[in-house]
C-alpha positions in Angstrom: -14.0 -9.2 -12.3 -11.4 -11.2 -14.5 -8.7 -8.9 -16.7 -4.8 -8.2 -17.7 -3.1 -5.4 -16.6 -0.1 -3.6 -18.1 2.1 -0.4 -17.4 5.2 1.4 -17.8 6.8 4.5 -16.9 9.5 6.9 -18.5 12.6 5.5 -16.5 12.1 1.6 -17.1 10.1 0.3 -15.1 7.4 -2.1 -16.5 5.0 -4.6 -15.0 2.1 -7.1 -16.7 -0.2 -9.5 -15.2 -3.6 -11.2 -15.0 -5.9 -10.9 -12.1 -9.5 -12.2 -10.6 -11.3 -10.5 -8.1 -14.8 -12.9 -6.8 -17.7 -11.8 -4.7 -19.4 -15.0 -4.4 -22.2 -16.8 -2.3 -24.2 -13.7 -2.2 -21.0 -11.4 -0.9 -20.3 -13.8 1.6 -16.8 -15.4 0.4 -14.4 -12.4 -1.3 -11.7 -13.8 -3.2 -8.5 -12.1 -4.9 -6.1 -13.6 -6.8 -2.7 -12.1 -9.1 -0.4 -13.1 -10.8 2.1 -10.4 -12.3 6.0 -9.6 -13.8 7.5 -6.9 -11.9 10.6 -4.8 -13.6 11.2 -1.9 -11.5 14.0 0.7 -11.2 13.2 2.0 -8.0 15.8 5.1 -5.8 16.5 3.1 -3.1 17.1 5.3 0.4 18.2 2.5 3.1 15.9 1.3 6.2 16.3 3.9 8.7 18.1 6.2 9.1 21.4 6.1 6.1 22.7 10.0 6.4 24.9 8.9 3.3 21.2 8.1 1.3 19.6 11.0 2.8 19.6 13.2 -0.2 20.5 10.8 -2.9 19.1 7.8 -3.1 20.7 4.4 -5.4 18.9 3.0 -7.8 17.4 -0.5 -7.8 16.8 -3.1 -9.6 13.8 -5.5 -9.2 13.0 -8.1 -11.8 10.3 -9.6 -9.6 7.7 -12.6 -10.1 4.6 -11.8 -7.9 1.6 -14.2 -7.1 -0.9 -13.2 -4.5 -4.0 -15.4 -2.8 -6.5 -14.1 -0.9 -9.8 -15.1 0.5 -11.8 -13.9 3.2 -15.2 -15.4 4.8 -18.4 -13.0 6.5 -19.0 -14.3 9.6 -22.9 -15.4 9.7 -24.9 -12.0 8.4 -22.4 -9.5 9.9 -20.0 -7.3 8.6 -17.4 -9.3 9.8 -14.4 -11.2 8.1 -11.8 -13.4 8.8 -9.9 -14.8 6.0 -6.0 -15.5 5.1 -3.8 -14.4 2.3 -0.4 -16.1 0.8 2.5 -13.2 -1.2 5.2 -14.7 -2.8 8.0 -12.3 -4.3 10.4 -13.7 -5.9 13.4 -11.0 -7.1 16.4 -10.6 -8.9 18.2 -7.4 -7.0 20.4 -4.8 -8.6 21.9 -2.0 -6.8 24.2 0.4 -8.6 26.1 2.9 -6.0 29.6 4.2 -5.2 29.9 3.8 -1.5 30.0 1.0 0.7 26.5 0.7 2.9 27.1 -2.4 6.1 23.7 -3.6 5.6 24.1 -4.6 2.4 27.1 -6.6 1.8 26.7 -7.4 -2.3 25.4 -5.5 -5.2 23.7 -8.2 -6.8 21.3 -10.7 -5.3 18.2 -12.7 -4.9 15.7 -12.8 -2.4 12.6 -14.5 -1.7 9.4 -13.1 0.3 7.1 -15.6 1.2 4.1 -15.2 3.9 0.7 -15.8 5.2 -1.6 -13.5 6.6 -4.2 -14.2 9.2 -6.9 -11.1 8.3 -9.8 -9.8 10.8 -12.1 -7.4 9.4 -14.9 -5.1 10.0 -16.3 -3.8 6.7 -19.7 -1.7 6.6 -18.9 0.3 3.2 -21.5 1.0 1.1 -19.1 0.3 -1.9 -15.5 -1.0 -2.1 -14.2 0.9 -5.0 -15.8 4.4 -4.3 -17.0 4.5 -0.7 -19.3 7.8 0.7 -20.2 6.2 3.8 -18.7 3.3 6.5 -16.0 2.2 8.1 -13.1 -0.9 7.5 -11.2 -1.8 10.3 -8.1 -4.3 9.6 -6.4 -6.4 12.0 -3.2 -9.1 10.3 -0.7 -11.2 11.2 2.1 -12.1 8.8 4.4 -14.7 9.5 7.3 -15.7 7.3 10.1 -18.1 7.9 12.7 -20.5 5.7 10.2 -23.7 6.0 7.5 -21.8 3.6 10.8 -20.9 1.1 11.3 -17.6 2.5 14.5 -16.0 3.5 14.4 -15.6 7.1 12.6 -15.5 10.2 10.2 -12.6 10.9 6.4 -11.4 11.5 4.7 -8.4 11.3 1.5 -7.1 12.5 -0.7 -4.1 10.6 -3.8 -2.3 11.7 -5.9 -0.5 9.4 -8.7 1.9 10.1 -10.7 3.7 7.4 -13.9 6.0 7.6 -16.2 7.4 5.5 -19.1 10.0 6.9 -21.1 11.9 4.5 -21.4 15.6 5.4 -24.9 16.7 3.7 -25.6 15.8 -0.1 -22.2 17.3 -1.3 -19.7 16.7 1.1 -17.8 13.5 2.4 -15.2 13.3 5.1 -12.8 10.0 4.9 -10.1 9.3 7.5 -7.4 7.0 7.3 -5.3 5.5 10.0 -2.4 2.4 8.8 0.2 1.0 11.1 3.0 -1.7 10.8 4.7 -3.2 13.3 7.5 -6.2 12.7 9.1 -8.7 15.1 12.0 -10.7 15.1 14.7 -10.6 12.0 13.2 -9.4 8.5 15.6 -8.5 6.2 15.1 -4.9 5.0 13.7 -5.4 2.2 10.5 -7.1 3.5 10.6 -3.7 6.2 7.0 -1.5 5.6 7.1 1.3 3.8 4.9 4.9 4.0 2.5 4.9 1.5 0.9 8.3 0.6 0.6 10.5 -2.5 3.2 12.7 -2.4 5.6 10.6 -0.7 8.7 8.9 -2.9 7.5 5.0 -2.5 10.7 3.7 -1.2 12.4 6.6 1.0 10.6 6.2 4.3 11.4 2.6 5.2 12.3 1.1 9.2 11.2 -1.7 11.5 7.8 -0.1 12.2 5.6 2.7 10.5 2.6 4.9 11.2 0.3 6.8 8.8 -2.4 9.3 9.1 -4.4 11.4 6.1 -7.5 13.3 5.8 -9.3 13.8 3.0 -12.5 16.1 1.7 -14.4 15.5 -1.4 -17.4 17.5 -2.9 -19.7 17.0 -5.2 -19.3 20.1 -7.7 -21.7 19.2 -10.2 -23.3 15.9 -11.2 -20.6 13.6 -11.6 -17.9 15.7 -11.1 -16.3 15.8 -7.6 -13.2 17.6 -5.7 -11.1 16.9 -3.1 -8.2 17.7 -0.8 -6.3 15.8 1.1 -2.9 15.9 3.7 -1.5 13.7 5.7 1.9 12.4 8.4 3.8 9.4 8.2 6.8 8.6 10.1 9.2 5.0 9.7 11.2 4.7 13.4 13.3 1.7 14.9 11.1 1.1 17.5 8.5 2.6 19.7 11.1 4.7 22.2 12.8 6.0 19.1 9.5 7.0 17.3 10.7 11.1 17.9 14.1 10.4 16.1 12.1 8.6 13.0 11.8 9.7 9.2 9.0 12.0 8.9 7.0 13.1 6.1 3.9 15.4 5.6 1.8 15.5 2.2 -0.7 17.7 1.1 -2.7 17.4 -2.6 -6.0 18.1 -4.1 -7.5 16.3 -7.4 -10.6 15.2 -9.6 -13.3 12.2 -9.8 -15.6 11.6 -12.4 -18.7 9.3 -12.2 -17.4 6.6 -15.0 -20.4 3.9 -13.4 -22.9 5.3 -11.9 -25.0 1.9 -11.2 -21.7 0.8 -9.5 -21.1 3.9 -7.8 -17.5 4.0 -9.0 -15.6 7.4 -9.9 -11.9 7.9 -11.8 -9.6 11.1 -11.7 -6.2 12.3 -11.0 -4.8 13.5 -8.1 -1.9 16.0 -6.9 0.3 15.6 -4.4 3.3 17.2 -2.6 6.1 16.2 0.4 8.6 17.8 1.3 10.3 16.0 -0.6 8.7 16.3 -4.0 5.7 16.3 -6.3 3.5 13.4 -7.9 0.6 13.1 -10.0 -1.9 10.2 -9.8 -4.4 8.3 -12.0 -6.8 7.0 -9.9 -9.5 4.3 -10.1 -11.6 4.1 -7.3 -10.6 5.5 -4.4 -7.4 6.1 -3.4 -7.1 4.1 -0.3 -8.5 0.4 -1.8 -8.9 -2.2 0.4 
C-alpha cells in the first residue's frame, strides 16, 4: 500500500506526507516507511507532575519534519518477528506562556529525536487492520544518543500486549495492555505519553507510563458493528512513585462499517470521555493498529 496523506484541524494544526506500507516474500518481510510535515499547536501540560499546568495547559508549537523506517522479518514459518525501526524528529519549538517553568529554560528552540528500535514480536492476528481473533505481543528497545544526531543520552523500553477472542458469531472481546519505561537522561520531550480516546494527547506525560482498555464490539447487522470501550492510564516518576502519578480513566462507545469485506477491514467513529474531556474519532481499522 503506496499513498499521500493530508489533514488539518480547526485550531492550526496541519500535517502532509507520503507513505509505503510492504508485505513481501509471501508475508514474510513487513516493511513501513513515512515521510511527513508536522505543524502542530498542541496544550502542552509539563512531564509530571507541574501544579501550575494542571488546569491550564501552554500552547505549543511544533513545525516538525518526520521520517520513519521500519522492517521486520518472520522467523522460519512462525508467528514470530524480529526487526528494527529508525524515527527521526526534527522540530522547531514554540511555547507561549506567562510564568516561568525550571525545566524549560527558553521559549523558543530546536530539538532533534533520533533512535533505533530493536522489535520482538508475536503476531497471530487474523488481520492487521481489523482483527476478530489473535494475539500481538511487543517487546522494544530504543536507544538514542548525540553520535546518531540526537540530543541526548537516553533509552527506553515498551511492552505491548494485544488480544482478540471472538465470543460466538456476534461478539468480540479485545484487550490491550502498553507500557513504557525510560532510562538514563531523555529530555521531556522524547518522555511517553498516554494514548487513549478520551485522553488530551499531551497532558499525561512522565518518565514511565502504563495503559490498560477493554473493549466490546458486536455485530448488529451485516456490516454494521458496535462497540464500547474504557480504560486506565497513569504517567509516574518511577516505579515507587507509581500511587502519586497522573491518572486518567476513559470510557466511549462508537460505529464500524464493513468498507472491504474481502480484506476484512471496517471504518467508523468513535466517542470518548476522561475526566478531563470529550473527543470524537474517525477511525480506519481498528483503533489500536500495530
Amino acid at each position: 500500500m503506496s499513498g499521500v496523506m493530508a489533514g488539518a484541524t480547526l485550531n492550526g494544526t496541519w500535517a502532509a506526507g507520503i507513505f509505503h506500507a510492504g508485505y513481501w516474500k509471501q508475508d514474510r518481510i513487513r516493511y513501513m516507511g513515512v515521510a511527513a510535515k508536522l505543524y502542530a499547536n498542541l496544550g502542552f501540560y509539563g512531564s509530571g507532575n507541574l501544579e501550575v499546568l494542571e488546569d491550564e495547559p501552554v500552547n505549543l508549537n511544533l513545525d516538525a519534519w518526520l521520517l520513519l523506517q521500519q522492517i521486520k522479518f518472520r522467523v522460519a514459518r512462525s508467528d514470530f518477528f524480529i526487526g528494527g525501526k529508525y524515527v527521526l524528529l526534527a522540530t522547531d519549538n514554540t511555547f507561549e506562556f506567562p510564568i516561568d517553568i525550571p525545566e524549560i529554560d527558553t521559549t523558543v528552540f530546536s530539538s532533534t529525536l533520533s533512535e533505533v528500535s530493536l522489535n520482538l514480536e508475536l503476531d497471530s492476528r487474523n488481520n492487521v487492520l481489523t482483527p476478530t481473533k489473535g494475539l500481538f505481543m511487543g517487546l522494544s528497545g530504543t536507544y538514542s544518543d548525540t553520535w546518531l544526531g540526537g540530543d541526548d543520552l537516553y533509552g527506553r523500553i515498551g511492552v505491548t500486549m494485544i488480544g482478540y477472542i471472538p465470543a460466538g458469531n456476534r461478539f468480540v472481546l479485545g484487550i490491550r495492555h502498553e507500557s513504557q519505561y525510560t532510562l538514563g537522561n531523555i529530555p521531556y520531550y522524547a518522555r511517553p505519553i498516554i494514548n487513549m480516546r478520551g485522553a488530551p494527547l499531551m497532558k499525561y506525560q512522565n518518565a514511565h507510563t502504563m495503559v490498560m482498555e477493554a473493549e466490546v464490539d458486536y455485530n448488529v447487522y451485516k456490516r454494521w458493528y458496535i462497540s464500547g470501550f474504557m480504560g486506565i492510564g497513569n504517567a509516574f516518576s518511577s516505579i515507587a512513585d507509581f500511587e502519586k502519578g497522573k491518572s486518567v480513566t476513559t470510557l466511549g462507545s462508537g460505529f464500524r462499517y464493513r468498507i472491504a469485506r474481502k480484506l476484512g477491514t471496517s471504518m467508523g467513529m468513535d466517542f470518548a470521555f476522561s475526566q478531563d474531556d470529550f473527543a470524537f474519532y474517525i477511525i480506519f481499522g481498528t483503533a489500536w493498529l500495530r
